[in-house]
TIRO-2110 file (N, C-alpha, C; in Angstrom, 1 decimal):
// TIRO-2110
130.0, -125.6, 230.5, N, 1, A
129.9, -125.4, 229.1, CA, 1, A
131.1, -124.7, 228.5, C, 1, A
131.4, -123.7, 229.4, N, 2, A
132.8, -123.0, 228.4, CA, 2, A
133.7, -124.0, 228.4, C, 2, A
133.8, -124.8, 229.3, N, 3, A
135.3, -125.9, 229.1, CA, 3, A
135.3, -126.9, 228.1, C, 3, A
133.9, -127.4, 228.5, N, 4, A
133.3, -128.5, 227.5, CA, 4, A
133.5, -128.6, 226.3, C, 4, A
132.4, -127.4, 226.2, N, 5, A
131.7, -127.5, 224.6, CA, 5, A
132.4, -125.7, 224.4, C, 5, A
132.7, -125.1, 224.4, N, 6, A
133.5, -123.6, 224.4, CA, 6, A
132.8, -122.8, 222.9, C, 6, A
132.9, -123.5, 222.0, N, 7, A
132.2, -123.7, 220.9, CA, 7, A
130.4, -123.2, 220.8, C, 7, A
129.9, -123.9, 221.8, N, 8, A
128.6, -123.8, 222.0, CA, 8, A
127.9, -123.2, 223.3, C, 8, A
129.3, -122.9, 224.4, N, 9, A
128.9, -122.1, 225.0, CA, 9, A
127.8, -121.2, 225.6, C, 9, A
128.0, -119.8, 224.5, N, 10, A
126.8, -119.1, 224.5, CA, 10, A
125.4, -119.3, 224.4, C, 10, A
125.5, -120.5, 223.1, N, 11, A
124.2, -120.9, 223.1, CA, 11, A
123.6, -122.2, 224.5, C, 11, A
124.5, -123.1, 225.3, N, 12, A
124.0, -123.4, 225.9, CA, 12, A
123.8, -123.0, 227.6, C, 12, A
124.4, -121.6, 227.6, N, 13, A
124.0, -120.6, 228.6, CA, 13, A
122.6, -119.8, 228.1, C, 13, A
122.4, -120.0, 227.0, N, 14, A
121.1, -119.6, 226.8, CA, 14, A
120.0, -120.1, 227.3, C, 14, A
120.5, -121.5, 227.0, N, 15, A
119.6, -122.9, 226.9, CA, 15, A
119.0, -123.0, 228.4, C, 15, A
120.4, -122.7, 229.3, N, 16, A
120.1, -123.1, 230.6, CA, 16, A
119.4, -122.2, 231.3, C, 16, A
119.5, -120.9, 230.8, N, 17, A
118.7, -119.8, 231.4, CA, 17, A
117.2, -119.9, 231.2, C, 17, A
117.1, -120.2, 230.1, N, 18, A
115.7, -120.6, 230.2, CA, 18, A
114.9, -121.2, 230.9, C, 18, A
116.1, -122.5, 230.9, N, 19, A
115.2, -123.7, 232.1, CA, 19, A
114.8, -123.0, 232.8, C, 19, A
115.9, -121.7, 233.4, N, 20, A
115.9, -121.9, 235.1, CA, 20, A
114.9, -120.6, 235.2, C, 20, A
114.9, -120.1, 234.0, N, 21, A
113.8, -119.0, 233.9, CA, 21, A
112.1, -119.8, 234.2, C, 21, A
111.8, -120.9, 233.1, N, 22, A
110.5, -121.8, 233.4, CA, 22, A
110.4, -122.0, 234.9, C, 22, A
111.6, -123.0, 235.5, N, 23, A
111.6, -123.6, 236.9, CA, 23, A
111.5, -122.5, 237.7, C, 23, A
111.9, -121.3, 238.3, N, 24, A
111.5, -120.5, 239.0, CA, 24, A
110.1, -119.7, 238.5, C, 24, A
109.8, -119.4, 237.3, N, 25, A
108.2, -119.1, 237.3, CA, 25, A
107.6, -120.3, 238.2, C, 25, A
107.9, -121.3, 237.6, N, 26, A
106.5, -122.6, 238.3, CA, 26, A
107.0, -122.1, 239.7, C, 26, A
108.1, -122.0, 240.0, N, 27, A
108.4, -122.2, 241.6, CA, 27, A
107.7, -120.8, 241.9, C, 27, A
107.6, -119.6, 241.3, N, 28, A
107.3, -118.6, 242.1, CA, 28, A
105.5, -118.6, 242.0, C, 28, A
105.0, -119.6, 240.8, N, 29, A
103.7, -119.6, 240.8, CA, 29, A
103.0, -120.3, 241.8, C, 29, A
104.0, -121.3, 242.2, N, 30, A
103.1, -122.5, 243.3, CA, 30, A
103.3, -121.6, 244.8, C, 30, A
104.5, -120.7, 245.1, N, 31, A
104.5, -120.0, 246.3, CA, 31, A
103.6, -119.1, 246.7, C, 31, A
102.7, -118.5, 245.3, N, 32, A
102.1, -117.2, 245.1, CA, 32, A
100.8, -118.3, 245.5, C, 32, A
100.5, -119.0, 245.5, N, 33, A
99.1, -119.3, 245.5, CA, 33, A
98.6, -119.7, 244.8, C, 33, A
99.0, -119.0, 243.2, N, 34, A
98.6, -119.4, 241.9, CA, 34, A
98.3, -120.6, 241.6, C, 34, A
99.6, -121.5, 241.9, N, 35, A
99.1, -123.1, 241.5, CA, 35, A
99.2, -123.8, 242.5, C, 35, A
98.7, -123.4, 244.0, N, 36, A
98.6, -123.7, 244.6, CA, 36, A
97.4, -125.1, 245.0, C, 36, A
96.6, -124.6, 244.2, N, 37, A
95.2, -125.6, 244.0, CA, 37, A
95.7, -126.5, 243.2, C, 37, A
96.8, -126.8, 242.2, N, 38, A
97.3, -128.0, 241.0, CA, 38, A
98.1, -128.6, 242.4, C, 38, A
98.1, -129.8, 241.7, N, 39, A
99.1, -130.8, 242.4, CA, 39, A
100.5, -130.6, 242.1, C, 39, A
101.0, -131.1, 242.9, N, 40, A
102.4, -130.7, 242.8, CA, 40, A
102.9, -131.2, 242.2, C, 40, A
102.8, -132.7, 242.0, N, 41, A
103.1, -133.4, 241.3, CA, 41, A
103.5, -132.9, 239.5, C, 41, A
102.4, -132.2, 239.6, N, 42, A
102.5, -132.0, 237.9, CA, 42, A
103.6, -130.4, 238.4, C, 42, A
103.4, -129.9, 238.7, N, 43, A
104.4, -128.4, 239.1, CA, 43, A
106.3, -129.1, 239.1, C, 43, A
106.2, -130.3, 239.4, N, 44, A
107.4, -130.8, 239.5, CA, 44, A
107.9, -131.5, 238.0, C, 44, A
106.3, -132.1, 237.9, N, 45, A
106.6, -132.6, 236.2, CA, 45, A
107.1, -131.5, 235.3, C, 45, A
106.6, -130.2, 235.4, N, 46, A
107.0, -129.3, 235.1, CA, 46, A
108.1, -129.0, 234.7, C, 46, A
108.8, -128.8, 235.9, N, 47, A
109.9, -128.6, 236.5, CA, 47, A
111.2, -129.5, 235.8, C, 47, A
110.7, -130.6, 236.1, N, 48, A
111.5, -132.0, 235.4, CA, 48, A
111.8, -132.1, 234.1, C, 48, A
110.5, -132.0, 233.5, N, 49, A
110.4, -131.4, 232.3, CA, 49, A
111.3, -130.6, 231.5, C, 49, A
111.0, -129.6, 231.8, N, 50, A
112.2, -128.4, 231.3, CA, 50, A
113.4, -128.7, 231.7, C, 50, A
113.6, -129.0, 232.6, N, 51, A
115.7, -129.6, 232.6, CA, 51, A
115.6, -130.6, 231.6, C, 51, A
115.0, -131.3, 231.3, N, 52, A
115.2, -132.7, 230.2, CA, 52, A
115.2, -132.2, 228.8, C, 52, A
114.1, -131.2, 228.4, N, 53, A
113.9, -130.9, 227.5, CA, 53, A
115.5, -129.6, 226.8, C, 53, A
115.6, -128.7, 228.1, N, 54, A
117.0, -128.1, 228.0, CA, 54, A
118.2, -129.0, 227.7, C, 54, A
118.7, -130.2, 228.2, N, 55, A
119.3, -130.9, 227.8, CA, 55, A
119.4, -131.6, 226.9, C, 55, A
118.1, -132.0, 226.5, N, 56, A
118.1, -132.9, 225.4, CA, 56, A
118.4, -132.1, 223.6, C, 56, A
118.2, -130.5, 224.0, N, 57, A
118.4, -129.9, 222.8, CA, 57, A
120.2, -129.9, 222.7, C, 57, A
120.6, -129.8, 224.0, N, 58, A
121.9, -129.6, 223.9, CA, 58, A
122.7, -130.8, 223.0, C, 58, A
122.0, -131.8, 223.6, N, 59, A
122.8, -133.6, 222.9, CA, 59, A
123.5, -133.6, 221.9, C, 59, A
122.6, -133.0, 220.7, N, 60, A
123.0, -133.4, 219.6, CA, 60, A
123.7, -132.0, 218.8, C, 60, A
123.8, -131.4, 219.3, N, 61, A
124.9, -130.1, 219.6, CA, 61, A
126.4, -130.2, 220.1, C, 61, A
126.3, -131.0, 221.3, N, 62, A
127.4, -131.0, 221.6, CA, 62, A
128.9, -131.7, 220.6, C, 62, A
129.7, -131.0, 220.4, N, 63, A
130.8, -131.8, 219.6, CA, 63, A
132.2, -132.5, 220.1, C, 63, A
132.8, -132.3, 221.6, N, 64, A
133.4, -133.1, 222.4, CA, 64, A
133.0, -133.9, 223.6, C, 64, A
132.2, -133.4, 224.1, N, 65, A
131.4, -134.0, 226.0, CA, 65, A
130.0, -134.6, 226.0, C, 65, A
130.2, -135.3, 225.1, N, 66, A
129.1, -136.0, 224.6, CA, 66, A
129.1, -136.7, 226.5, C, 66, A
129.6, -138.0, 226.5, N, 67, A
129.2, -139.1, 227.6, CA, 67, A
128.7, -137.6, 229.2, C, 67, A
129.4, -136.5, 229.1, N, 68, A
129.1, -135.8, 230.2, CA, 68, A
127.8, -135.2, 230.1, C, 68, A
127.2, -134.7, 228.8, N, 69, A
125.9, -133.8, 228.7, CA, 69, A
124.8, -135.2, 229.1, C, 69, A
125.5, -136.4, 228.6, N, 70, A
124.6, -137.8, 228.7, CA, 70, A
124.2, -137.8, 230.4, C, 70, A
125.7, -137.5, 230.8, N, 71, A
124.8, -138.1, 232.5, CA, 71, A
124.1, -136.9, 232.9, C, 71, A
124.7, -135.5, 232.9, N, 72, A
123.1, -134.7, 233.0, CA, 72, A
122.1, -135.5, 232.4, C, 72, A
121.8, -135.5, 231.1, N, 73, A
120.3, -136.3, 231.3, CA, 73, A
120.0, -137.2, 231.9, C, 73, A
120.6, -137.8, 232.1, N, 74, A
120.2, -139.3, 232.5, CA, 74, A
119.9, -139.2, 234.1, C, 74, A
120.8, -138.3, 234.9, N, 75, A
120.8, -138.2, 236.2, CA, 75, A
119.4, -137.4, 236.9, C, 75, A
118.7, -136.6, 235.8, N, 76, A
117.5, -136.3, 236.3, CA, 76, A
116.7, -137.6, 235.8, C, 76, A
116.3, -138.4, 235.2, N, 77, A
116.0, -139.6, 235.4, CA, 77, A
116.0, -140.6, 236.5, C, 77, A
117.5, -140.8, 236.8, N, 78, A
117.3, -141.5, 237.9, CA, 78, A
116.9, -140.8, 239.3, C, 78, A
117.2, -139.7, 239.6, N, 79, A
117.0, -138.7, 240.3, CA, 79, A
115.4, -138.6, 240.8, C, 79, A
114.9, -138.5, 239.6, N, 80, A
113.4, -138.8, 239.2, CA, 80, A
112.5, -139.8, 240.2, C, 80, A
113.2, -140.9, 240.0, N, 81, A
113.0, -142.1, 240.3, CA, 81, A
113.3, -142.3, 241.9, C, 81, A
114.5, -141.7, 242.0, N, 82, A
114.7, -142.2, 243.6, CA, 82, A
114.6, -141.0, 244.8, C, 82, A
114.5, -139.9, 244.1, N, 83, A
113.9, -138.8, 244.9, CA, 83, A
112.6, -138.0, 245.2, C, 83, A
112.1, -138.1, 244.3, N, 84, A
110.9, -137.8, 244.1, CA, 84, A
109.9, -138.5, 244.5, C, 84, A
108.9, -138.1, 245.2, N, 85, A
107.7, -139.0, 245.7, CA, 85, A
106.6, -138.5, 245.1, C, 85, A
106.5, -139.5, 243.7, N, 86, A
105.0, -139.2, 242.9, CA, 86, A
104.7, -140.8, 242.3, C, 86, A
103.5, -140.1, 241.8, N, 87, A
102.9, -141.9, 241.1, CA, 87, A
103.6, -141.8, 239.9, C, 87, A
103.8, -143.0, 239.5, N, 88, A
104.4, -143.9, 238.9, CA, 88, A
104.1, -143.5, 237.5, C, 88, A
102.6, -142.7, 237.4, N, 89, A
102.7, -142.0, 235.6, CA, 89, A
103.2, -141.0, 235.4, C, 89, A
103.4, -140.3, 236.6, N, 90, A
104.6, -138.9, 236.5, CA, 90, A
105.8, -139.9, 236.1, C, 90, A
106.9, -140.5, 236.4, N, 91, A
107.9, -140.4, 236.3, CA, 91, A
107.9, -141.2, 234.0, C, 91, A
107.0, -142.2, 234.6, N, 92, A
106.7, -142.5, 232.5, CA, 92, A
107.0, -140.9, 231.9, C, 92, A
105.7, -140.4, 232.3, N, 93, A
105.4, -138.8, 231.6, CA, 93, A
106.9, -138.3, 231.1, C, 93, A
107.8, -138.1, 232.5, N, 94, A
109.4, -137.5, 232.3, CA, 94, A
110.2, -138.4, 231.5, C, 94, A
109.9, -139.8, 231.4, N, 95, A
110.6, -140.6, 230.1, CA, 95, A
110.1, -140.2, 229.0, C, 95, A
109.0, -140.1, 228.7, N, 96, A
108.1, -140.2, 227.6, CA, 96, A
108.7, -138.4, 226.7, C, 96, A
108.6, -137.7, 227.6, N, 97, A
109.0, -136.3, 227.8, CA, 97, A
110.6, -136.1, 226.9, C, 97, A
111.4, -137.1, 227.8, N, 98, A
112.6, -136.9, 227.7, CA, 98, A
113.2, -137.5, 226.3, C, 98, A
112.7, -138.5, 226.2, N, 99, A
112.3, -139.1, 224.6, CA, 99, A
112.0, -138.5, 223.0, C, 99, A
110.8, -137.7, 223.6, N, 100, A
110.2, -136.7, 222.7, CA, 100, A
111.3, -135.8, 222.8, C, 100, A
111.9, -134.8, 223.7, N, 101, A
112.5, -134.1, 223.2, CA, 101, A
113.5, -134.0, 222.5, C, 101, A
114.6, -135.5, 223.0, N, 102, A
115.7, -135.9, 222.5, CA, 102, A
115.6, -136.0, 220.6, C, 102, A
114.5, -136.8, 220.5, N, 103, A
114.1, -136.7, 219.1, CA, 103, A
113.8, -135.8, 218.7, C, 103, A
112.8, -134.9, 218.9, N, 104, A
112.5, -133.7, 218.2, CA, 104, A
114.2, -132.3, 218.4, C, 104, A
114.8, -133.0, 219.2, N, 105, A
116.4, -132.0, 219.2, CA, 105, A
117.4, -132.4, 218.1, C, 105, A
116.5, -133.9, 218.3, N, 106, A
118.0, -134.6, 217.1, CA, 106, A
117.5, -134.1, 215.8, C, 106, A
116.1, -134.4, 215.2, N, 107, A
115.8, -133.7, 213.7, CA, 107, A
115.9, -132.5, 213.8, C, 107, A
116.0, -131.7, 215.1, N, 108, A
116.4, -130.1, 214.5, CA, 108, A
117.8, -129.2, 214.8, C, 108, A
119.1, -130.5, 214.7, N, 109, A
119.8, -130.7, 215.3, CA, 109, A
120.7, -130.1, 213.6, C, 109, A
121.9, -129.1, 213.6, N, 110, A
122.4, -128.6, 212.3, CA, 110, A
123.5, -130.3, 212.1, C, 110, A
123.6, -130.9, 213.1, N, 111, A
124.6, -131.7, 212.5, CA, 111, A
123.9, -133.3, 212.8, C, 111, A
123.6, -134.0, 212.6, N, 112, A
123.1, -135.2, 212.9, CA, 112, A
124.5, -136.2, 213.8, C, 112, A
123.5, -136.4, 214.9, N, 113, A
124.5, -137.6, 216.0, CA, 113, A
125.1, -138.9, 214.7, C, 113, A
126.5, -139.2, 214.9, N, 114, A
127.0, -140.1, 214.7, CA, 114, A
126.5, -141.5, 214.9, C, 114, A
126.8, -142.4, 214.4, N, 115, A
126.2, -143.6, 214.7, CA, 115, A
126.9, -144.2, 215.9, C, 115, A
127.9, -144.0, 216.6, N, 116, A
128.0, -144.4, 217.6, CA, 116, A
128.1, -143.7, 218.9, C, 116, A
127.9, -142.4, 218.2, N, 117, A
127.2, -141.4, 219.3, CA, 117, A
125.8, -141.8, 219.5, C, 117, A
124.9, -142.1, 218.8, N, 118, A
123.3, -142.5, 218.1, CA, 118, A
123.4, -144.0, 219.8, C, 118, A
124.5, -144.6, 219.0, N, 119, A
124.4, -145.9, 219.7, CA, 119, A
124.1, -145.8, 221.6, C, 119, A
125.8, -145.2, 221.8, N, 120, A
125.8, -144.4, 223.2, CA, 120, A
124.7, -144.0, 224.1, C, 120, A
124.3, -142.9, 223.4, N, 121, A
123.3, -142.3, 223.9, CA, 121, A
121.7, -142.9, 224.1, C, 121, A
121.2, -143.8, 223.3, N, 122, A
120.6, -144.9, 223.0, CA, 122, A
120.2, -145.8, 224.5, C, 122, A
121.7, -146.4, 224.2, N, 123, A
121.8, -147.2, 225.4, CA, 123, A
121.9, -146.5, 226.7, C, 123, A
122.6, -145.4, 227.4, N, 124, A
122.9, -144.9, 228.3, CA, 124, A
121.4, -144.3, 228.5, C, 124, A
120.6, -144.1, 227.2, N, 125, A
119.1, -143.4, 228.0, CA, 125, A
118.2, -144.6, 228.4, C, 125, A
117.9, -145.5, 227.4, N, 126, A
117.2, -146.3, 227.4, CA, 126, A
117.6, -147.1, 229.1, C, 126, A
118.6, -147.5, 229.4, N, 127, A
118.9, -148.0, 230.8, CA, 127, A
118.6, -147.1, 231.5, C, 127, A
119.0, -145.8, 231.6, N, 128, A
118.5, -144.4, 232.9, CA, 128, A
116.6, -144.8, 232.9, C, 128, A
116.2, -144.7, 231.8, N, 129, A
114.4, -144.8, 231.9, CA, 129, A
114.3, -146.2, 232.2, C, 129, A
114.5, -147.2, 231.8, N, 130, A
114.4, -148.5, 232.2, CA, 130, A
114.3, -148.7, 234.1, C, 130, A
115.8, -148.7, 234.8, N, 131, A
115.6, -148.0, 235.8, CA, 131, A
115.1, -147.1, 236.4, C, 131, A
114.9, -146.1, 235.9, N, 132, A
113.5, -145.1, 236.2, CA, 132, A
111.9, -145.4, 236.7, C, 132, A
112.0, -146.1, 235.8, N, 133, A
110.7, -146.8, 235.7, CA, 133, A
110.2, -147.7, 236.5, C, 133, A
111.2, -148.7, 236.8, N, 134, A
111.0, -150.0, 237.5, CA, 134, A
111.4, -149.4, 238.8, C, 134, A
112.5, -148.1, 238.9, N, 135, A
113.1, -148.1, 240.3, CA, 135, A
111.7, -147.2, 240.9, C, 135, A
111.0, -146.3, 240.6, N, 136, A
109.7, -145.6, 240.6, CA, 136, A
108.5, -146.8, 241.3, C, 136, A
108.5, -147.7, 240.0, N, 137, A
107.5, -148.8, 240.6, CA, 137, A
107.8, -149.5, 242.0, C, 137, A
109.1, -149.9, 242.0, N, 138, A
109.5, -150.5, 243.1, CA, 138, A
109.4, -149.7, 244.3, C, 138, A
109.7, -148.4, 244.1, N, 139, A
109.4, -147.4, 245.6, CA, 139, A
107.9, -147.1, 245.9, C, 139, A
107.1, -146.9, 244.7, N, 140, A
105.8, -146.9, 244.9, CA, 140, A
105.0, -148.4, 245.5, C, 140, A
105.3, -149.5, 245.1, N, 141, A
105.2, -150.5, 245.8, CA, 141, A
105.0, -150.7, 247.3, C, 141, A
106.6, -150.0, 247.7, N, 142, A
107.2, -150.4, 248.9, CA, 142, A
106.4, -149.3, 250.1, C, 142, A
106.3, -148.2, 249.2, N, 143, A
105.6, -147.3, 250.1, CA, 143, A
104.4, -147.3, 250.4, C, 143, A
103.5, -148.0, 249.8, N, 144, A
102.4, -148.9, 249.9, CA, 144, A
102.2, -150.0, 251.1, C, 144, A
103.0, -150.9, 250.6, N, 145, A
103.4, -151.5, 252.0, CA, 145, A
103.4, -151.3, 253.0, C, 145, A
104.2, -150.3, 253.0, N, 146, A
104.7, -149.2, 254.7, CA, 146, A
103.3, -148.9, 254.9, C, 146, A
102.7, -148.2, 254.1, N, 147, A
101.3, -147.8, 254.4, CA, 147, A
100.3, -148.7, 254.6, C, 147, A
100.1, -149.7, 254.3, N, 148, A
99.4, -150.6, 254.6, CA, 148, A
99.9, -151.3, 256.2, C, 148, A
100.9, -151.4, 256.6, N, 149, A
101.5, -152.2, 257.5, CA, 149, A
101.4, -150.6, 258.8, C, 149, A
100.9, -149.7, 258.4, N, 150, A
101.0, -149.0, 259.4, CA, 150, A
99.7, -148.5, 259.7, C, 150, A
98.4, -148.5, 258.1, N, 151, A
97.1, -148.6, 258.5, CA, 151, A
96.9, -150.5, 259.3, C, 151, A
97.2, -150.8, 259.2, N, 152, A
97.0, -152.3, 259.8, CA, 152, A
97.5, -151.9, 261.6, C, 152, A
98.7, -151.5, 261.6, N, 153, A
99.1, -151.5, 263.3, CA, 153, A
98.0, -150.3, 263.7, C, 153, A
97.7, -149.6, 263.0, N, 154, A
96.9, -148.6, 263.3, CA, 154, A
95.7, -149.0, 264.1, C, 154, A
94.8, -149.6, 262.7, N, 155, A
93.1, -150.3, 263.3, CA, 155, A
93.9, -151.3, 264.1, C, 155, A
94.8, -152.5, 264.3, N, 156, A
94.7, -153.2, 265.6, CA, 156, A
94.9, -152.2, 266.8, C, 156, A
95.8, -151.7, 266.4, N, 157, A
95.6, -150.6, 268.1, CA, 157, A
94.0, -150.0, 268.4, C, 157, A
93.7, -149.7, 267.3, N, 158, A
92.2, -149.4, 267.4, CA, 158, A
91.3, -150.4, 268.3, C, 158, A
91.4, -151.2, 267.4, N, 159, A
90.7, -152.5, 267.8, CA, 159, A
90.9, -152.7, 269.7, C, 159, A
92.1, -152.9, 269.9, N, 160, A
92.7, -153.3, 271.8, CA, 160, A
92.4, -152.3, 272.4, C, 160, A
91.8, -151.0, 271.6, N, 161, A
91.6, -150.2, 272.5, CA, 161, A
90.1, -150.0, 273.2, C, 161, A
89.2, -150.5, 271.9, N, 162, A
88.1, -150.9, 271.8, CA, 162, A
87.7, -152.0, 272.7, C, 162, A
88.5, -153.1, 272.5, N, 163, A
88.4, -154.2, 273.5, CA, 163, A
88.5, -153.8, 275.0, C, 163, A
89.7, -153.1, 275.2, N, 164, A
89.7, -152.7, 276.7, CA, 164, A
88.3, -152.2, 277.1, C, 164, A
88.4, -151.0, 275.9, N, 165, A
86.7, -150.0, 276.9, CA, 165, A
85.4, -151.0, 277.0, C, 165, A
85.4, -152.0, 275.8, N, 166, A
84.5, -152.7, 276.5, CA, 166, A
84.4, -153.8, 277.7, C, 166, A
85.7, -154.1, 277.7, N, 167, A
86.1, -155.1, 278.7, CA, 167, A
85.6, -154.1, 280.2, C, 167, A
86.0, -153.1, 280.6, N, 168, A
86.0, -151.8, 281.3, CA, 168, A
84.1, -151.8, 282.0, C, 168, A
83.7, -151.4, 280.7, N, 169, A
82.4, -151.1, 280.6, CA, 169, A
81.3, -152.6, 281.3, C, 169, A
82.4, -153.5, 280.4, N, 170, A
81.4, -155.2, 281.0, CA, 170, A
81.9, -155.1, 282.9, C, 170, A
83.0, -155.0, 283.1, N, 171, A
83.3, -154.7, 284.0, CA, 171, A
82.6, -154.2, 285.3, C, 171, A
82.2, -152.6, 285.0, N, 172, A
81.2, -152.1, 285.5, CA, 172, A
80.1, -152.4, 285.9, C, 172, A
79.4, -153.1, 284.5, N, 173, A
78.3, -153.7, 284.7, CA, 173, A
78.2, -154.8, 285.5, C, 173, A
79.0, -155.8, 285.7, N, 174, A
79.2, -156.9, 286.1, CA, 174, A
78.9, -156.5, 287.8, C, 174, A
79.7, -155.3, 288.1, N, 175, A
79.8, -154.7, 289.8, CA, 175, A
78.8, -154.1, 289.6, C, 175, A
77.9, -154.0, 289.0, N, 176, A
76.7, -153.0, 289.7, CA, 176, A
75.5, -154.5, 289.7, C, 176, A
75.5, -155.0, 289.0, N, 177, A
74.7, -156.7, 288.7, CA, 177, A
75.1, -157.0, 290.3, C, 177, A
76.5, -157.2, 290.5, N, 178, A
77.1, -157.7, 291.8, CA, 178, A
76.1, -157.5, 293.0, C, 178, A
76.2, -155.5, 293.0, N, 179, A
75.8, -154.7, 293.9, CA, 179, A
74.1, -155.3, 294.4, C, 179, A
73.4, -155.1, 292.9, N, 180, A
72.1, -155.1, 292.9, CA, 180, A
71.4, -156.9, 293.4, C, 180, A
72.7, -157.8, 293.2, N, 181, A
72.3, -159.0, 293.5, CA, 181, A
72.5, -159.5, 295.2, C, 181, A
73.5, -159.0, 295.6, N, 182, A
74.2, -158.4, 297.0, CA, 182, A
72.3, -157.8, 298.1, C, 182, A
72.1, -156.7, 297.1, N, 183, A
70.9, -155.8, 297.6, CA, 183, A
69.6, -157.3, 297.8, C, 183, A
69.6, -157.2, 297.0, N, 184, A
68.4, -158.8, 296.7, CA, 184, A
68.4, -159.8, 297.8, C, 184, A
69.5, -160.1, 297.7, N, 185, A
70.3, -161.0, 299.1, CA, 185, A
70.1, -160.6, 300.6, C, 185, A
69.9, -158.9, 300.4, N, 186, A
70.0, -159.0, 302.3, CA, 186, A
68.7, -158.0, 302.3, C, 186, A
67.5, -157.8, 301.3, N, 187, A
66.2, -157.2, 301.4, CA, 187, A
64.9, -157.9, 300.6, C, 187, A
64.1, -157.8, 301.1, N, 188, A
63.0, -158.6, 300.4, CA, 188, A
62.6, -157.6, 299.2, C, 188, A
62.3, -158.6, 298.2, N, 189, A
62.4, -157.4, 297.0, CA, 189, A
60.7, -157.0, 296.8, C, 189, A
59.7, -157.2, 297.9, N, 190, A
58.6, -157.0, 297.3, CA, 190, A
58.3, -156.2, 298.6, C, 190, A
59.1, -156.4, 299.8, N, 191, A
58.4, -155.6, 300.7, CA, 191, A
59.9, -154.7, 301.5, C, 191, A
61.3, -154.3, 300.7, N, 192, A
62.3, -154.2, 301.2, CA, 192, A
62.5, -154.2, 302.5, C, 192, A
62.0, -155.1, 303.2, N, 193, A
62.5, -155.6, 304.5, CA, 193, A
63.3, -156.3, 304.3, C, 193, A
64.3, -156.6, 305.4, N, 194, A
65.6, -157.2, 305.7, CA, 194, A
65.4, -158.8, 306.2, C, 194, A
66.2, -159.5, 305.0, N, 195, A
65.9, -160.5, 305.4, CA, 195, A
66.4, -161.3, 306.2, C, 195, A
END
């Protein structure tokens, strides 16, 4: 920020302090036990959250490094998407999130974005959530898959294992039938004399 924006600096060392102030509470709340019973998922939406929301005030603030404050945001988005392992309405939530804030930064913004700053950032968000979105669905898909293809090898293993013991068990039976037919064969079955 001092190189950046030098200008705005202080205030966006403010900005960032905060995040990191929110992000380590959740982080110190979920260690403590506290939110240990919530899903994590939301503890991360959280998390997510607040960097988006920190940057998104910054946007329309910034007055030289505009395309640079853009890929911070945008990079917790895609980041979102391809690191994170949650359902697919967490990562909406962080668009939806990141959207709202951007707009509510822009109207409370002392200088209003340019129209081809307006444009830029538009497009560069709208593609980051677009991909987000779809790259989210696509991993949640795929991991489904995995999971299905591995409950599947699972119950067939089940299954051959099943088959053996009873194959095993017929087995047995079959040798004792053997035995008892064998027995029948060399004693009279009503007076066990030998026949």
């Amino acid at each position: 920020d001092q190189v950046l924006e030098p200008a705005n600096a202080y205030a966006f060392r403010e900005a960032r302090l905060l995040v990191c102030l929110v992000i380590v509470s959740t982080w110190a709340a979920l260690a403590s036990g506290w939110a240990r019973g919530r899903s994590a998922e939301i503890v991360t939406l959280l998390m997510v959250s607040s960097i988006q929301i920190g940057i998104a005030w910054m946007l329309p603030r910034v007055e030289n490094a505009l395309p640079a404050y853009l890929l911070g945001f945008t990079l917790c988005l895609y980041g979102s998407a391809l690191f994170i392992e949650w359902r697919r309405r967490y990562m909406i939530a962080v668009t939806v999130v990141s959207w709202a804030a951007l707009g509510v930064a822009g109207a409370s913004a002392p200088h209003p974005l340019t129209g081809a700053d307006l444009a830029i950032s538009a497009f560069n968000i709208g593609t980051a959530s677009v991909i987000a979105v779809v790259g989210q669905h696509l991993r949640q898909r795929t991991s489904w898959r995995e999971f299905r293809a591995r409950t599947d090898a699972e119950r067939a293993r089940a299954e051959a294992e099943q088959a053996r013991a009873d194959a095993e068990r017929e087995r047995e039976l079959n040798l004792q039938l053997i035995a008892q037919l064998e027995d029948l064969s060399r004693h009279d079955g009503l007076t066990g004399i030998a026949n």
